[in-house]
C-alpha positions as CSV (number, residue, x, y, z in Angstrom):
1,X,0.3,-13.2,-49.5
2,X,-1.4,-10.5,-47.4
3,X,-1.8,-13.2,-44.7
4,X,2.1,-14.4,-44.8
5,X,3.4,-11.2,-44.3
6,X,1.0,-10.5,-41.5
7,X,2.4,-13.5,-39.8
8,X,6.2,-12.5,-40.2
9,X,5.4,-9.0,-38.4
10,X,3.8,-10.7,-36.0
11,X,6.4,-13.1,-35.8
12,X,9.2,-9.9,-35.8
13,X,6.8,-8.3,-33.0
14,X,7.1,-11.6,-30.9
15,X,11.0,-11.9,-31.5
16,X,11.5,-8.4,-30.3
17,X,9.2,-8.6,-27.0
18,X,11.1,-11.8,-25.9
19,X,14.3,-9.6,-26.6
20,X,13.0,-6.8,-24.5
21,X,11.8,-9.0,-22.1
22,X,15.1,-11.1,-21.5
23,X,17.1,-7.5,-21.6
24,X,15.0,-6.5,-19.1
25,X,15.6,-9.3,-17.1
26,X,19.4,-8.7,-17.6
27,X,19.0,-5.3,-15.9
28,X,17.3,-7.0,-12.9
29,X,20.4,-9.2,-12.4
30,X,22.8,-6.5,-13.1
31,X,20.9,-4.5,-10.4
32,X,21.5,-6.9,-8.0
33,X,25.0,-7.6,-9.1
34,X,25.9,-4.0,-8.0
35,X,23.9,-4.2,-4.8
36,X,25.7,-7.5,-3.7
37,X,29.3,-6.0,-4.9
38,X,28.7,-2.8,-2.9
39,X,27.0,-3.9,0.1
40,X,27.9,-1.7,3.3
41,X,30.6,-2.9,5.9
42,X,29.9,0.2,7.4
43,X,27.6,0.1,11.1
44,X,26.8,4.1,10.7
45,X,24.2,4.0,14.0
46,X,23.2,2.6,17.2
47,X,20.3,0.3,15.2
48,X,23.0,-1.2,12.4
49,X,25.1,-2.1,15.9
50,X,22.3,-3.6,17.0
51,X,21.6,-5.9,14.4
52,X,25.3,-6.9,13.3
53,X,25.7,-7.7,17.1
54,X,22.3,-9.8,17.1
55,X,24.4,-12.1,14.6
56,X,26.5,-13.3,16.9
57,X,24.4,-13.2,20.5
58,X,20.6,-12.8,20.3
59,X,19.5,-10.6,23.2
60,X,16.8,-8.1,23.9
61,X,17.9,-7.1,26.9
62,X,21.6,-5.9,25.4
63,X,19.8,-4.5,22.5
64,X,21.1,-7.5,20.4
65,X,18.8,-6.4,18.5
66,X,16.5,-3.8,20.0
67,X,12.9,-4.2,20.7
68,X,10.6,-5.8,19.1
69,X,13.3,-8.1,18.2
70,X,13.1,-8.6,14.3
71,X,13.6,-12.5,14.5
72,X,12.8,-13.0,10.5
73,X,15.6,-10.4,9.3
74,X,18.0,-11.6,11.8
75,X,17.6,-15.1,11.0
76,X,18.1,-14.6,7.0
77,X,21.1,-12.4,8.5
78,X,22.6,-15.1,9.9
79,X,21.7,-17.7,7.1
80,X,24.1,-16.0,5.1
81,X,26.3,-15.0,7.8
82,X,27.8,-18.5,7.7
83,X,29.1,-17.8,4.3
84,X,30.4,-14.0,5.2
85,X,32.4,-13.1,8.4
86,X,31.4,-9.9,8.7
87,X,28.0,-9.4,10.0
88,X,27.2,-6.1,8.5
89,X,27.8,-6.9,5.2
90,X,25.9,-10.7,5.6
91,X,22.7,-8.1,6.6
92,X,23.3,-6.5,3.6
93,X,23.7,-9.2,1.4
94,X,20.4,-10.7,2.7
95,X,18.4,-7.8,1.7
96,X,20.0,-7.5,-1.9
97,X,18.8,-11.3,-2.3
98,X,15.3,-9.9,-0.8
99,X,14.9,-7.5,-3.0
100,X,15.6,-9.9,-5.6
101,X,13.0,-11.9,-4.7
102,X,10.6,-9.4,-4.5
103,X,10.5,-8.8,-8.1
104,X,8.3,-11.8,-8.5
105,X,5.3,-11.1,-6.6
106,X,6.0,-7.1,-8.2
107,X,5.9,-8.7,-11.6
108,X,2.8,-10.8,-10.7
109,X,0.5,-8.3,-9.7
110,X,1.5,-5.8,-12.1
111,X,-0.2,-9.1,-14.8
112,X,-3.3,-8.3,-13.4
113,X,-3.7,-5.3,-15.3
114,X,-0.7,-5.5,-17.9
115,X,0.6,-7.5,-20.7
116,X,4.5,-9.6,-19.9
117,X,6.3,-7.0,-20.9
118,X,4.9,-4.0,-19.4
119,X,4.6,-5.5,-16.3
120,X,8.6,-6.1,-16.0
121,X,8.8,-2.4,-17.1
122,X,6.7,-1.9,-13.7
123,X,8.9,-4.2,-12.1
124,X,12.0,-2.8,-12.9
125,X,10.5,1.1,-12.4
126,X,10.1,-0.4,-8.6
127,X,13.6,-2.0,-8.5
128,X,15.5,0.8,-9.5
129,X,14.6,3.4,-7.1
130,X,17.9,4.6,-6.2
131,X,16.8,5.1,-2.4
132,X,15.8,1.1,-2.1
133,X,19.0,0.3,-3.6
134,X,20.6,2.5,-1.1
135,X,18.3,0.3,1.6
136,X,19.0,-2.6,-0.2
137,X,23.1,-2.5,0.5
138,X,22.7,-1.6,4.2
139,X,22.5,-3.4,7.5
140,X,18.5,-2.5,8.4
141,X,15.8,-4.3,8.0
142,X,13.6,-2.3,5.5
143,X,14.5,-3.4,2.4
144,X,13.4,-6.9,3.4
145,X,10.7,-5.4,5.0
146,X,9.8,-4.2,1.4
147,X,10.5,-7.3,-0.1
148,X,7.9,-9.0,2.3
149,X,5.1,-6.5,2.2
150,X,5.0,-7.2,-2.1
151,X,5.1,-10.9,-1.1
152,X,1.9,-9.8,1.5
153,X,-0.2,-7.6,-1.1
154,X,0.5,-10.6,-3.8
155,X,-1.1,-12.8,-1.5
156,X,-4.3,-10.5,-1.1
157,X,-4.6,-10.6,-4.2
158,X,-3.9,-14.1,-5.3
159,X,-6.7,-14.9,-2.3
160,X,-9.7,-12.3,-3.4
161,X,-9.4,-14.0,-6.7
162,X,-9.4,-17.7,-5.3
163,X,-12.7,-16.5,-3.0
164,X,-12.0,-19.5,-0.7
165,X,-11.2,-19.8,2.7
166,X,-8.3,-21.8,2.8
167,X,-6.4,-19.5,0.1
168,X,-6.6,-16.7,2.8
169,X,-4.5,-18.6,5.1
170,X,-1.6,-17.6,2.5
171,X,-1.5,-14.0,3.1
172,X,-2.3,-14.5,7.3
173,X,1.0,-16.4,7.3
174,X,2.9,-13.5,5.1
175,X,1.5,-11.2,7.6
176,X,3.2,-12.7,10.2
177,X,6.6,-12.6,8.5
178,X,5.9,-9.4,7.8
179,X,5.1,-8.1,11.1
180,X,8.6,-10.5,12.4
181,X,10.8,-8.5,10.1
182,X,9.1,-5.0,11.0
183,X,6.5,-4.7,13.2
184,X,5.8,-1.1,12.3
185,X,4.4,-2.3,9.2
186,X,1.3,-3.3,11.3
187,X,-1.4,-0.8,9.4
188,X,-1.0,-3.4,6.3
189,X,-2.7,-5.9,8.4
190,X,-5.7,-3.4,7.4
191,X,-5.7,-5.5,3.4
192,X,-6.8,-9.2,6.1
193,X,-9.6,-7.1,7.2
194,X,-10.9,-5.8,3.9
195,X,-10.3,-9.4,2.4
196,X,-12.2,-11.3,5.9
197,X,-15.0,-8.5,4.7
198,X,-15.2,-8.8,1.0
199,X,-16.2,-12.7,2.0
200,X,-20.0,-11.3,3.9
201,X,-22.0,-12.3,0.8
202,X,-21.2,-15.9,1.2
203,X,-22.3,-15.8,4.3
204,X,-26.6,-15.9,5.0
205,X,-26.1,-14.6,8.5
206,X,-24.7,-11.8,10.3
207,X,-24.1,-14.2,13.1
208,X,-22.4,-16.9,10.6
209,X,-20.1,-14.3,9.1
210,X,-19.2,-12.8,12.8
211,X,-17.7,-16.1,13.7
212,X,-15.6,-16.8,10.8
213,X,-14.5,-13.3,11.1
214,X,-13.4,-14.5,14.9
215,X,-11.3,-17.3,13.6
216,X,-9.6,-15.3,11.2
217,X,-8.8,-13.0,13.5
218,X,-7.8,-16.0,16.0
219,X,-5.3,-17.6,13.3
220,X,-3.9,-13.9,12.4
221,X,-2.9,-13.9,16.4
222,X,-1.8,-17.3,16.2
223,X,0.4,-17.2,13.4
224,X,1.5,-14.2,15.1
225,X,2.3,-16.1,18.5
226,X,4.8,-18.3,16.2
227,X,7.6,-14.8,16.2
228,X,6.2,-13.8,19.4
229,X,6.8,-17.1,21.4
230,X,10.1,-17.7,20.3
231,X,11.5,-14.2,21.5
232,X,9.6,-14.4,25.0
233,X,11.6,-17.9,24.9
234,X,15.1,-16.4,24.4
235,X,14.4,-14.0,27.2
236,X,13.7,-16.4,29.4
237,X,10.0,-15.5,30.7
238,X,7.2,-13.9,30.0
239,X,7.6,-11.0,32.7
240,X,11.1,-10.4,31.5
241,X,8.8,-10.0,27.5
242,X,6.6,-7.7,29.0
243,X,8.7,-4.9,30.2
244,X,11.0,-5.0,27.4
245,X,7.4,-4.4,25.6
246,X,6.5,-1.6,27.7
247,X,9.8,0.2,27.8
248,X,9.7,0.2,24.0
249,X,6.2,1.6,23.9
250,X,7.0,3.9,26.4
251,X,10.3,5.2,24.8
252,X,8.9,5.1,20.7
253,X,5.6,7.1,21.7
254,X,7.1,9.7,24.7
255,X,11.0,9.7,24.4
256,X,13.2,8.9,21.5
257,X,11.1,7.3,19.0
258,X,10.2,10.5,17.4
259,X,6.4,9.3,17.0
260,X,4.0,12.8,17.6
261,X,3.7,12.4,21.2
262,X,7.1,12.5,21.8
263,X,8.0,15.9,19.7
264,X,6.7,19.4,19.2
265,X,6.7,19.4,15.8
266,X,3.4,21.3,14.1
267,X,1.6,18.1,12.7
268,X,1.3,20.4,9.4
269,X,5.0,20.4,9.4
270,X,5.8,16.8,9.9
271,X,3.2,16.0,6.7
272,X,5.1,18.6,4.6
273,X,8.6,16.8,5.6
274,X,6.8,13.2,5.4
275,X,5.4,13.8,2.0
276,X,7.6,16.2,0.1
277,X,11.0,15.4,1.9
278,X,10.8,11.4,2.5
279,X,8.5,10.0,-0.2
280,X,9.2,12.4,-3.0
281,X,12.3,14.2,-2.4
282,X,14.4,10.7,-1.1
283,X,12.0,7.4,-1.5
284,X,10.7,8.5,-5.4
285,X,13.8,10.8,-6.1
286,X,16.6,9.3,-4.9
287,X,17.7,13.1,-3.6
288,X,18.2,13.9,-7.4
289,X,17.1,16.9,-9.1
290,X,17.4,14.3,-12.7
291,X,15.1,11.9,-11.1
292,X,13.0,14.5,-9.4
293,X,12.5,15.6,-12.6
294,X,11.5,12.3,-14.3
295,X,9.4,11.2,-11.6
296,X,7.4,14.6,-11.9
297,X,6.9,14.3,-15.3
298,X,5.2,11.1,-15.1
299,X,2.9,12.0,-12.1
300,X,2.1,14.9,-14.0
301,X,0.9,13.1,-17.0
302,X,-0.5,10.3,-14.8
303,X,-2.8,13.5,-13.7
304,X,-3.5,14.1,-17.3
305,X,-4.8,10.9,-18.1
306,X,-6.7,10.5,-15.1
307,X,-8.2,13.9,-16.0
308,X,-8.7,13.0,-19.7
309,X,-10.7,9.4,-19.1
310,X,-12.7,10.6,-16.3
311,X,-13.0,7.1,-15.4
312,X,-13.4,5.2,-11.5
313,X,-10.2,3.9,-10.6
314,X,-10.0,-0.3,-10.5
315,X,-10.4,-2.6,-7.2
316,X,-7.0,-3.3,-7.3
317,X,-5.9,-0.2,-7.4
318,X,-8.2,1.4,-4.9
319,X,-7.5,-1.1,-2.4
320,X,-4.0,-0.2,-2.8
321,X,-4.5,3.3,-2.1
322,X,-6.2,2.7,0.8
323,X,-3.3,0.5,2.6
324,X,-0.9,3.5,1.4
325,X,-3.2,6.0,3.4
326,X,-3.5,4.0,6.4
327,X,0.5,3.3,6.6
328,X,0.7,7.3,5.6
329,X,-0.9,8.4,8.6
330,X,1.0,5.5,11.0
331,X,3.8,7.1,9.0
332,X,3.1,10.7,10.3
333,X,1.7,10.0,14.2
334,X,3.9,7.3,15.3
335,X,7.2,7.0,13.5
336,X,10.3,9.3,13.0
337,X,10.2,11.8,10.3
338,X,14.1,13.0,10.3
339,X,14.4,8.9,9.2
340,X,13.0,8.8,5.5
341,X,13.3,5.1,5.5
342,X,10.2,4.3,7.6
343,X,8.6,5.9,4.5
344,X,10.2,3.3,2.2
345,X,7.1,1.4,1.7
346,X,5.1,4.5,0.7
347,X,7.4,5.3,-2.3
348,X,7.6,2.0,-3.4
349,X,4.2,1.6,-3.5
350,X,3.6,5.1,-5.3
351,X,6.0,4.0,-8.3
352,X,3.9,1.0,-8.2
353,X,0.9,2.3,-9.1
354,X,1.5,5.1,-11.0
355,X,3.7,2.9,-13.5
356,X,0.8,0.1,-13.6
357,X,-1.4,3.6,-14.4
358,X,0.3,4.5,-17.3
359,X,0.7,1.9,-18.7
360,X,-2.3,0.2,-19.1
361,X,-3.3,-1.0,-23.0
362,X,-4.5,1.7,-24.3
363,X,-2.0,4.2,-23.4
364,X,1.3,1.7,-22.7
365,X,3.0,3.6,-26.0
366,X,3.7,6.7,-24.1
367,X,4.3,5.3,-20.9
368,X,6.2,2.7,-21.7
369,X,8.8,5.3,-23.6
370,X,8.5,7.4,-20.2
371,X,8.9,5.1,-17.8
372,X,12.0,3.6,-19.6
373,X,13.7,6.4,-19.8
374,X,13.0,7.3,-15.7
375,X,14.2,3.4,-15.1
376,X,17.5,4.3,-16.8
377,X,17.7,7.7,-14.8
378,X,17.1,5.7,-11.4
379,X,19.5,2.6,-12.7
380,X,22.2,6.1,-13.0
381,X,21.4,7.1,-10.1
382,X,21.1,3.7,-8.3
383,X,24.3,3.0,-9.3
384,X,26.2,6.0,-8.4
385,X,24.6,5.9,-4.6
386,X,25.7,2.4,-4.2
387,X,29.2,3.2,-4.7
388,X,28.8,6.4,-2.9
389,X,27.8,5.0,0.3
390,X,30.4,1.6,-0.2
391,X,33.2,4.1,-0.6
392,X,31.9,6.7,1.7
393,X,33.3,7.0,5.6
394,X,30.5,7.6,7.6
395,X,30.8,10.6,9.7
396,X,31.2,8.7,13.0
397,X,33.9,6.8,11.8
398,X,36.3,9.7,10.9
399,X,35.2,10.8,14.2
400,X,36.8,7.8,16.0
401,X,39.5,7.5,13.1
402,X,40.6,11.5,14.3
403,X,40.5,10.7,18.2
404,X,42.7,7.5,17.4
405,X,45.6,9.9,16.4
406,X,44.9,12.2,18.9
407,X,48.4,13.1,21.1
408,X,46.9,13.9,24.7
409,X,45.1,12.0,27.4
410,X,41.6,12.8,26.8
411,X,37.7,11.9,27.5
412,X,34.9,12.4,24.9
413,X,31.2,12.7,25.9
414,X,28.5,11.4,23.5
415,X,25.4,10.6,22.5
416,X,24.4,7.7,20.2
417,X,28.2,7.4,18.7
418,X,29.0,5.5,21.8
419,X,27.3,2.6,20.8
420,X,29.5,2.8,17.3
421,X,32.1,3.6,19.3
422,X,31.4,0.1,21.6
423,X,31.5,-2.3,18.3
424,X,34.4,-0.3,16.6
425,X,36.8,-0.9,20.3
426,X,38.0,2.6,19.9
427,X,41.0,2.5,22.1
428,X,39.8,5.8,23.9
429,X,37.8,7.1,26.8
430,X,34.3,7.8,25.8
431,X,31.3,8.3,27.9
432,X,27.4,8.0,26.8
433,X,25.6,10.9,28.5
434,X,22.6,12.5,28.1
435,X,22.2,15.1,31.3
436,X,24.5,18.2,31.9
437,X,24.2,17.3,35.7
438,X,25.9,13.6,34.8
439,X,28.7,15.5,32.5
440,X,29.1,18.2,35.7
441,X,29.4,15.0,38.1
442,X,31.9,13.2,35.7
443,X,33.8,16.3,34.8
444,X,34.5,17.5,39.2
445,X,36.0,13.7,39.4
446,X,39.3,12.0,38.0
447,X,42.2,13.0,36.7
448,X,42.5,15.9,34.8
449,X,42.4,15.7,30.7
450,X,40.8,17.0,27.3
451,X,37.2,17.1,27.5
452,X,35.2,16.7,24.1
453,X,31.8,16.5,23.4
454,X,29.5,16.2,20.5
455,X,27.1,18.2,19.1
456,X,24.4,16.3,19.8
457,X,25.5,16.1,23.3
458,X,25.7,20.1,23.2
459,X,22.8,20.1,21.6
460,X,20.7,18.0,24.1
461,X,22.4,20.1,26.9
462,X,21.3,23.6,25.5
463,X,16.8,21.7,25.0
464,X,17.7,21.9,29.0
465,X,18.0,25.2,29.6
466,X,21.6,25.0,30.2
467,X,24.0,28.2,29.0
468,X,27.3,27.5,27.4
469,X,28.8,30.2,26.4
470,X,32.6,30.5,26.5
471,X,32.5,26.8,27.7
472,X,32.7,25.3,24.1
473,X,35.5,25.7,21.5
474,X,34.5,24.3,18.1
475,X,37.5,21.4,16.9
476,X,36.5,20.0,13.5
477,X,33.5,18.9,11.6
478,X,33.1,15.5,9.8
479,X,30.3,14.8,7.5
480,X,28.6,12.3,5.1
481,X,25.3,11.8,3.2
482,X,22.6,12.0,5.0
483,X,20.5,10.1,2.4
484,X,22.8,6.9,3.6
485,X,21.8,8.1,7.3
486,X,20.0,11.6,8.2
487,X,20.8,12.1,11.8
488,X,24.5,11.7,12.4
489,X,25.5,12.5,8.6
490,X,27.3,15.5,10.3
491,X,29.3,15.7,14.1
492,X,31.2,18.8,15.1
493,X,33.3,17.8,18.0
494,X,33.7,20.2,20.6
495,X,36.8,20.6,23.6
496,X,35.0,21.8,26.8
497,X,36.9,25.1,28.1
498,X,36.8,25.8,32.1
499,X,35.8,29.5,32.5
């Protein structure tokens, strides 16, 4: 008796996990439902330009995309691109389906350390992040990027356990994708080297070991070579490769790229904005008091735990950490902190963790009730940012929207809008310029009309050293979010007075 009715709870027990799990599931679909129904049509900067343009024409040299090229994103781009016209949205729609994907490798290291259902929980605590849903509907290449990097780490994984050579030649082909849909991901190439290294004991000779190390590293370059190749190929030689290289080193590290070399910015400053402002505030948050909230409870009693066992954390996990901390500090030195998304793959990979944490066997009770109650905060959330930014007009659009009505002849003078201005065909005068001496030159000449500028303009005039005072009269304002996209989420447009 005792035994039949130990075998209907465990029966009742089964029936509800399969539920859970297949519900869970549901909300994975329904995720991506949302994501493909409110995927942006919108080209808010120069870089979505640049990549809705590559759609149609691939080329470096007309920024079709810009440098280094991202051959992988824009080839899934245009994959779906046969199926929808307009190429912004087709880029969009690529990533949801990437993000999609991604849930599978997400789900199958999560195994590793938890039981089915907890580790769809952890799947699902990724997924709904409402900043990578944001990422997901847009026309950029780091939700894929995401979506790749999870395919990557699987891979690592997957090849430590198999502890042969040939499985390693798995993750040394991911890597390559990786690197062809964002090459700033680069520091991740750091897991090959601790997985080439965890292989020394097989080895019963330093010398032995150093060469396999050398064709490791030789296939990594030559899998490398396969992304590579094929752009120096559409450019038409290898020269032509070269200084598109160069210039793109040369402008990310000491010009526009916003890396540390190029800035002033205290380094203590740009690690407050990276950490508190990027990952936590926007990547973990989604720019939500609610989910900042959640998110802090569960770190918090992630702390406790940690604390309480007093244990050493697992392989797994600390080889994690140390990819995070290596793309942390690429993160702070070389890329642009007033663009949370390049720390996309640092918040993603917190939530990661810190959900596996928590809900490991002995503790999954808790966690599992926290965690599901922060997944349908972020799924809120998620959802309410997706049709934000789908029904949203970006600031530089009610920009050129307000100069189409505009009654008298006029010129405007900007900065990076031009380029939205370019793909929009604004039926207007509009200059790029980034020198007061060019806008002096271009103001003494022509016939006479309305001058405008935009801030941005002003504002690079006034970093060189020029005074404007009683030159500028302020005309309107437009703004958006600037979680959807930080730099030009507000223009004021300006009419140039002649003292």
């Amino acid at each position: 008796m005792e035994k039949s009715k130990f075998a209907i709870l465990n029966s009742r027990q089964s029936l509800i996990r399969m539920a859970s799990f297949a519900f869970g599931v549901l909300l994975l679909g329904l995720l991506t439902v949302f994501r493909l129904v409110y995927s942006s049509t919108y080209a808010r900067s120069w870089d979505h330009v640049d990549f809705a343009l590559a759609l149609d024409r691939y080329d470096l040299m007309a920024m079709q995309p810009h440098f280094p090229g991202y051959p992988y994103f824009i080839f899934g781009g245009t994959l779906v691109h046969e199926w929808i016209g307009d190429p912004v949205q087709a880029l969009a729609v690529f990533n949801a389906i990437m993000l999609l994907l991604a849930a599978l490798p997400i789900y199958w290291i999560a195994r590793r350390r938890l039981a089915p259902l907890e580790s769809l929980t952890t799947c699902l605590a990724v997924e709904s992040l409402g900043y990578l849903s944001v990422m997901g509907t847009e026309a950029m290449s780091e939700a894929t990027a995401v979506s790749v990097l999870f395919w990557y780490l699987w891979s690592l994984v997957w090849a430590y356990e198999k502890k042969g050579t040939p499985s390693q030649l798995l993750p040394i082909i991911l890597f390559s994708v990786l690197l062809g849909v964002r090459l700033s991901y680069l520091p991740f190439g750091l897991g090959l080297l601790l997985l080439f290294f965890a292989t020394r004991k097989r080895f019963q000779t330093t010398g032995r070991f150093l060469g396999y190390l050398a064709g490791q590293c030789l296939l990594v370059f030559l899998f490398q070579l396969v992304w590579i190749s094929a752009l120096i190929v559409s450019e038409g030689s290898m020269v032509t490769f070269i200084s598109l290289s160069l210039q793109f080193v040369n402008g990310h590290f000491n010009e526009w790229g916003g890396a540390v070399t190029a800035e002033s910015t205290p380094i203590i400053s740009r690690a407050a904005t990276l950490l508190f402002t990027n990952i936590l505030w926007v990547g973990i948050s989604g720019g939500s008091w609610i989910g900042a909230s959640g998110m802090g409870v569960l770190f918090f009693y992630a702390s406790w735990l940690l604390i309480k066992r007093r244990s050493g954390l697992s392989k797994l996990a600390i080889f994690a950490m140390v990819l995070w901390l290596s793309y942390f500090f690429w993160a702070l030195f070389a890329q642009n902190i007033d663009k949370p998304r390049h720390a996309l793959p640092l918040a993603v990979m917190a939530v990661f963790l810190l959900s596996i944490f928590v809900l490991k066997r002995e503790t999954r009770k808790f966690g599992r009730l926290l965690l599901l109650t922060i997944i349908a905060i972020q799924f809120l959330i998620s959802y309410d940012l997706m049709q934000e930014k789908a029904e949203e007009v970006p600031a530089v659009y009610q920009l050129a929207e307000y100069l189409t009505d505009y009654p008298d002849p006029f010129i405007i003078y900007t900065w990076e809008e031009a380029r939205v201005f370019d793909y929009l065909g604004v039926p207007y005068l509009y200059r790029q310029v980034e020198t007061f001496e060019v806008f002096a030159s271009m103001n003494s000449i022509g016939p006479k009309r309305n001058l405008f500028l935009t801030d941005h303009v002003v504002e690079g005039f006034r970093n060189q050293g020029v005074t404007l005072s009683g030159n500028l009269e302020k005309v309107k304002s437009f703004k958006s979010n600037p979680l959807f996209e930080p730099v030009y989420d507000e223009i004021v447009l300006y009419e140039w007075v002649n003292n």
